[in-house]
N, C-alpha and C positions, 0 to 999 in steps of 0.2 A: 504494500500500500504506500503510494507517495506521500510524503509529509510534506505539509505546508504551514505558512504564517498563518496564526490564528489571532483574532483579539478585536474588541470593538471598535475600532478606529480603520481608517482609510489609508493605505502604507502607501508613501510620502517617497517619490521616486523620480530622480534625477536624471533628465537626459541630456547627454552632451550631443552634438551635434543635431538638434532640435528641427533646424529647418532644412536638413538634407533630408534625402529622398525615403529612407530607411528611418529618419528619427519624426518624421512625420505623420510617418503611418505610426509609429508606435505612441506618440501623444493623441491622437486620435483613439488608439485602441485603448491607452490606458483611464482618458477621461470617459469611454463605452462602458467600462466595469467600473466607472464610481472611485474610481482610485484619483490619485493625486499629484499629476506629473506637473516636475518643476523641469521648464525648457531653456536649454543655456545653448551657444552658440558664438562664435567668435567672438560677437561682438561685446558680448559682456564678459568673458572669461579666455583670456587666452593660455589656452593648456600647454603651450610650450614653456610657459614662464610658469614656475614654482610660486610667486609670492603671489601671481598671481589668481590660481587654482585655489592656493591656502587662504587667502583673503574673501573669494569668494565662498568657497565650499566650508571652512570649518567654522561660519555660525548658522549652515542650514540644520536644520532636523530633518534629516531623510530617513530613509529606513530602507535603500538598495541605489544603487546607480546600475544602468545603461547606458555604456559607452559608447555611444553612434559615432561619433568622430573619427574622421582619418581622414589621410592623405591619402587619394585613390587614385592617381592619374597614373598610372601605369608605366605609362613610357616616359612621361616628366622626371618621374621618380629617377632613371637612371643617369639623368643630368642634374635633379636636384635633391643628391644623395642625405648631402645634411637635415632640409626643411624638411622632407620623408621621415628622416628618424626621430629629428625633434618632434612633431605629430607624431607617428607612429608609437616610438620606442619611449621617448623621454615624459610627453603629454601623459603616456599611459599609466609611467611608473610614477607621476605627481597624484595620480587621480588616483593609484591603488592606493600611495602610502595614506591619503587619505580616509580612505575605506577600512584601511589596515588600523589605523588612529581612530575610528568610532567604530571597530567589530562591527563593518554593514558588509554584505553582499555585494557584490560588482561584478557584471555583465561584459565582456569584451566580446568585442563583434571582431570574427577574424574572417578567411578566406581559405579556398580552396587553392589559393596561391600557394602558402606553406609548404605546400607536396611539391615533386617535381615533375609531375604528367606523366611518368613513364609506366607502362604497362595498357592492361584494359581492366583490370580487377578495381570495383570500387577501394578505395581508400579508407580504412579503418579507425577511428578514433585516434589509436594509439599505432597509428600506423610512422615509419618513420619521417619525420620534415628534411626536407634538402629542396628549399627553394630556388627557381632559376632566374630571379630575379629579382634587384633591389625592393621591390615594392612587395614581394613575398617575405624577401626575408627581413624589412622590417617588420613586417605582420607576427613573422615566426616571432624576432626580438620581443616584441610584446605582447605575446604568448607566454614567454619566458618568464617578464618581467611578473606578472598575472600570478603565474603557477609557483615563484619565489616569495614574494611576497604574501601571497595572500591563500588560506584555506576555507573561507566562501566566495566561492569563484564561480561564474559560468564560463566558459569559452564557448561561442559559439560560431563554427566556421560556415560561411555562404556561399554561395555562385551564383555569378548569374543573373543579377538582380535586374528587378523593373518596376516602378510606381509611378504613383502619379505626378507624385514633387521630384523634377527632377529630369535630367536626360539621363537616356540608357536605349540598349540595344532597339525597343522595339519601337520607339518615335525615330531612331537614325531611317530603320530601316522603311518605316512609313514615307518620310520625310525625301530620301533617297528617290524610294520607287514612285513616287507624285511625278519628282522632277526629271530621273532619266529612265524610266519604266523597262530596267534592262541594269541586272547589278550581278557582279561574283563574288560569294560570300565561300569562305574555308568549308571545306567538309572534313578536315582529319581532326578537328578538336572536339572532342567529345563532353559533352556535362548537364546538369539540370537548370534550367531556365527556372526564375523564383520571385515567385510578385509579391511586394513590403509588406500588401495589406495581410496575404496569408501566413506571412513570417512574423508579422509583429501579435498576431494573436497565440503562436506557442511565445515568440519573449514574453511577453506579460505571462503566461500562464507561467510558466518556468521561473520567472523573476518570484513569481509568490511561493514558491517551493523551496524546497530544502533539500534538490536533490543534486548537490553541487558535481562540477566535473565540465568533462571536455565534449562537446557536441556537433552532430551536424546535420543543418538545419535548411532543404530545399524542398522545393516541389520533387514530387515522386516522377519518375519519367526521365529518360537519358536523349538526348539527340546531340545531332551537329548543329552548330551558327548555321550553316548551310539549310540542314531540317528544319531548324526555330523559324529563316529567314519568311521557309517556304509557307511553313504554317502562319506565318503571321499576315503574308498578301492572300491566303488563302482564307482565312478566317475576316479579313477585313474589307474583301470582294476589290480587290486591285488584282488588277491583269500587268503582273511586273514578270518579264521573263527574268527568271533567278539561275545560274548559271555555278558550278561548283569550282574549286579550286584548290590546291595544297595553299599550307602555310606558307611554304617559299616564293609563292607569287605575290605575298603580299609583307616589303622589307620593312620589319620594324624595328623601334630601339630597342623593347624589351623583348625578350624571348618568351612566349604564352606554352605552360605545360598544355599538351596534347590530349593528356586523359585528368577532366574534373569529376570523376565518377565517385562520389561519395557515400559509404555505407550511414544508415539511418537505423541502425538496428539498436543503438542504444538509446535513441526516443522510446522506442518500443519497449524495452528492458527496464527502465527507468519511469512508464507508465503516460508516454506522452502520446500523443498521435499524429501519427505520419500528415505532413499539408498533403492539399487534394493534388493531382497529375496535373502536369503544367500546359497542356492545351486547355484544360478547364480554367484555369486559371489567368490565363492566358484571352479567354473568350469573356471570363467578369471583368477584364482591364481594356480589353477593347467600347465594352459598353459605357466607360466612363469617361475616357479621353475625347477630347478633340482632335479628327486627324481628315 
């Protein structure tokens, strides 16, 4: 049986990265359950700077953080090795010792970046990290920092993401197919495509638990960028000729592991429930956007 927060009151829960795409859905989900989300974002707290973090955060009363925050630009990352880590790595480890200093809970949002793509076998919890790219292995660094510091911890690793706040794969590829109705998207990258609104209903539920550890956390369902692409002109009635390709037609700065394929079976073990398969999901995010 999962153990959870219990007690009369509404647990008082801190999001950093508040107005990104992923922290937006989860203020939304957490204000749906009556809960009590405080929203922070650069502009009131900048988590790279320590006096800063501690000024803000140790005279709230919270009762858990979610760390939405990061540096996600990918390929940026491997020309702006420093600003990467300060987010990433340094941001992380001000906000755990914090967490670490009022015994609360703290949630770190990671990626399927940490691994290194190689194989076809989902990736296991506790499977080994050897990231292929600056922007992974600061994720892994503050994975690190997470699991040192602190023993109520979530980690929870993601792919793939798409919401409403926010650009991501499936507005490019709308956005693209309007303007040249004729695109080549990779087919040898393999992983689950994951929409915020059905990610942020297991965070919160998870957040009110006490069932600390390392997780991973997408829609059910494996495809190519290629297959996503196809499914997404297809579910959205555009006639985009979509056209497939290897990685190496397309030169970038960072190297993208080839297989995101992540096991889920510790949701299950742990007593959570699997999100729904990502064309479903995929078909509730089309009904909401504008495209």
């Amino acid at each position: 049986m999962r153990t959870s927060f219990t007690g009369r009151y509404s647990m008082r829960i801190l999001v950093t990265g508040a107005r990104g795409q992923l922290g937006h859905d989860v203020m939304k989900e957490l204000l749906s359950k009556k809960l009590i989300p405080i929203g922070v974002d650069r502009e009131e707290m900048d988590i790279t700077n320590k006096e800063d973090v501690h000024k803000y955060m140790d005279p709230l009363e919270v009762d858990a953080v979610i760390h939405c925050a990061a540096y996600t630009a990918v390929d940026q990352a491997e020309e702006e090795i420093e600003l990467c880590r300060k987010i990433n790595v340094e941001g992380t480890r001000y906000i755990a010792e914090v967490c670490k200093s009022k015994d609360i809970p703290m949630m770190y949002i990671s990626t399927d970046y940490v691994f290194d793509g190689k194989g076809s076998e989902p990736f296991l919890t506790d499977s080994p990290r050897n990231p292929v790219n600056f922007y992974g292995q600061a994720k892994y660094e503050g994975e690190l920092v997470v699991e040192e510091l602190l023993s109520k911890y979530f980690i929870v690793r993601i792919s793939w993401v798409f919401g409403e706040n926010g650009k991501n794969f499936v507005r490019t590829m709308l956005d693209l197919g309007k303007k040249l109705g004729k695109l080549t998207v990779v087919n040898d990258q393999f992983g689950s495509p994951t929409y915020t609104s059905d990610l942020s209903k297991l965070l919160v539920e998870m957040i009110q638990s006490k069932e600390y550890g390392t997780y991973h956390a997408t829609n059910e369902g494996i495809c190519s960028w290629f297959e996503f692409a196809t499914e997404i002109f297809k579910q959205a009635g555009l006639p985009v000729d979509v056209q497939p390709v290897d990685s190496s037609a397309f030169k970038t700065k960072a190297v993208r592991p080839l297989n995101s394929r992540m096991s889920k079976e510790k949701l299950v073990e742990k007593g959570f429930e699997k999100l729904p398969d990502w064309k479903d999901a995929l078909s509730r995010y089309l009904k909401v956007i504008d495209y």
